[in-house]
C-alpha positions as CSV (number, residue, x, y, z in Angstrom):
1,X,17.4,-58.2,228.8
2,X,19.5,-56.2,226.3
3,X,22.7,-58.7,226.5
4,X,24.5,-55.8,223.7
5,X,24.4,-53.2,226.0
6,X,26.5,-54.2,228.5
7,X,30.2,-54.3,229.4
8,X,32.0,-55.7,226.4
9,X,35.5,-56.1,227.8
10,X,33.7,-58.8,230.4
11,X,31.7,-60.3,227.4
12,X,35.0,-60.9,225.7
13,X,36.8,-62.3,228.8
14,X,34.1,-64.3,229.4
15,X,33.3,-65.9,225.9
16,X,37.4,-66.2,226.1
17,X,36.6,-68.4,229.6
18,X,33.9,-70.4,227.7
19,X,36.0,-71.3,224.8
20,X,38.8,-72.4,226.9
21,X,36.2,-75.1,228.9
22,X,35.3,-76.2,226.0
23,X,39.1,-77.0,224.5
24,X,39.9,-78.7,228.1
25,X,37.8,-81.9,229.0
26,X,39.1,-81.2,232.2
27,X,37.7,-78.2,232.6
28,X,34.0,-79.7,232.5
29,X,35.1,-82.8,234.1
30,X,37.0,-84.8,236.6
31,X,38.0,-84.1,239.8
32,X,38.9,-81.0,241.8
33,X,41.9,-81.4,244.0
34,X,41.1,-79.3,247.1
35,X,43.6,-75.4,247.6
36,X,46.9,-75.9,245.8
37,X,49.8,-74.2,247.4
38,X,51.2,-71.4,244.9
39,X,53.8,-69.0,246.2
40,X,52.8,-65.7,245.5
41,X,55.7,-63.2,244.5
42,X,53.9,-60.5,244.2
43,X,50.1,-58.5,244.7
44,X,48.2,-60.3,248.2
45,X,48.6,-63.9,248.6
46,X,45.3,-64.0,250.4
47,X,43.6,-62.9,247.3
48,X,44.8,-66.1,245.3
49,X,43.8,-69.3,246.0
50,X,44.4,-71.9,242.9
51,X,43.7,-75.7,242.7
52,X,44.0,-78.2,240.1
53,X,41.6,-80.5,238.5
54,X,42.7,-84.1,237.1
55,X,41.4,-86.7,235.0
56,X,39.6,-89.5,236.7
57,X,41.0,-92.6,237.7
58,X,40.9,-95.1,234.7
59,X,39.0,-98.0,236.0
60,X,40.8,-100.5,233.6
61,X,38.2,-101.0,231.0
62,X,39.4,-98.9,228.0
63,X,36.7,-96.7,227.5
64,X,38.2,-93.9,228.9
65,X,38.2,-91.2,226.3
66,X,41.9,-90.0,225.4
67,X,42.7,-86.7,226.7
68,X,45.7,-84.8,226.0
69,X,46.3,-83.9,229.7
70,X,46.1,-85.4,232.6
71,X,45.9,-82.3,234.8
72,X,45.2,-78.7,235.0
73,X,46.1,-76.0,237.4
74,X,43.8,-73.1,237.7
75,X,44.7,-70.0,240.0
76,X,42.1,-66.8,240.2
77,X,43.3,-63.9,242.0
78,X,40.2,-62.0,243.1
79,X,42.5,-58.8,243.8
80,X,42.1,-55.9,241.5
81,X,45.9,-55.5,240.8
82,X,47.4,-58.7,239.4
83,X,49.4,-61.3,241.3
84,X,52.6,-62.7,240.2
85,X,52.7,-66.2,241.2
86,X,55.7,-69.3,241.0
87,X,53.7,-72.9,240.4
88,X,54.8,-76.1,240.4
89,X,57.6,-76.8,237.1
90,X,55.6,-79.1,235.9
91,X,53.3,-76.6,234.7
92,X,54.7,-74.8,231.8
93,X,52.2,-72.8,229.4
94,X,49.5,-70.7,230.6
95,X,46.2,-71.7,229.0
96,X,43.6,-68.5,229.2
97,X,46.5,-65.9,228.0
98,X,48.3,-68.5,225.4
99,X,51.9,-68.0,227.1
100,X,54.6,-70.0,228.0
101,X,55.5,-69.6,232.2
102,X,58.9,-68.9,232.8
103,X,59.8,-67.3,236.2
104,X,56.4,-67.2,237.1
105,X,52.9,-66.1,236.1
106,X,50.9,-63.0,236.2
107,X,47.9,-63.6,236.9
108,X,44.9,-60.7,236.3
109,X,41.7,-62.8,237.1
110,X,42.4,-66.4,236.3
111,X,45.2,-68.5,234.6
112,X,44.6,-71.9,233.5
113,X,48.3,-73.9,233.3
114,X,48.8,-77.0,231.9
């Protein structure tokens, strides 16, 4: 397979994807909370669907390794026009695109919030 022949706008995004799981524990681990509820502003709410993922439940031994957050929402919008979405306030910086979320959050493919 010639890997350096292909699409290299999707190689990018998707090496951009990998880094992120690899900053965020909780992107490789703990638990997926079921569909999250965004409200979608604008572009097809039926072509967003987001939920979050959270750190485990500390079972009171101490060996739980310390993470910087305790949970992550993660919206993809599967649309090929981007969807404007409002999230919950306690999100406030959007992870894949390094940008703070204000009045709400464009989202192209995928948005990690913390």
């Amino acid at each position: 397979f010639r890997w350096h022949d292909g699409d290299s706008a999707r190689t990018a995004f998707h090496r951009r994807l990998s880094a992120l799981r690899d900053a965020e524990p909780l992107l490789r681990s703990g638990s997926v909370d079921a569909a999250v509820d965004v409200d979608v502003v604008a572009g097809d709410p039926d072509r967003v669907t987001a939920y979050e993922r959270a750190a485990e439940a500390s079972d009171g031994s101490g060996g739980e390794a310390p993470e910087s957050r305790d949970r992550l929402l993660v919206v993809v919008n599967f649309d090929t026009e981007p969807a404007t979405v409002v999230v919950p306030d306690r999100f406030e910086r959007e992870l894949f695109a390094g940008e703070p979320v204000d009045d709400g959050c464009v989202v192209e493919d995928v948005a990690v919030l913390a």
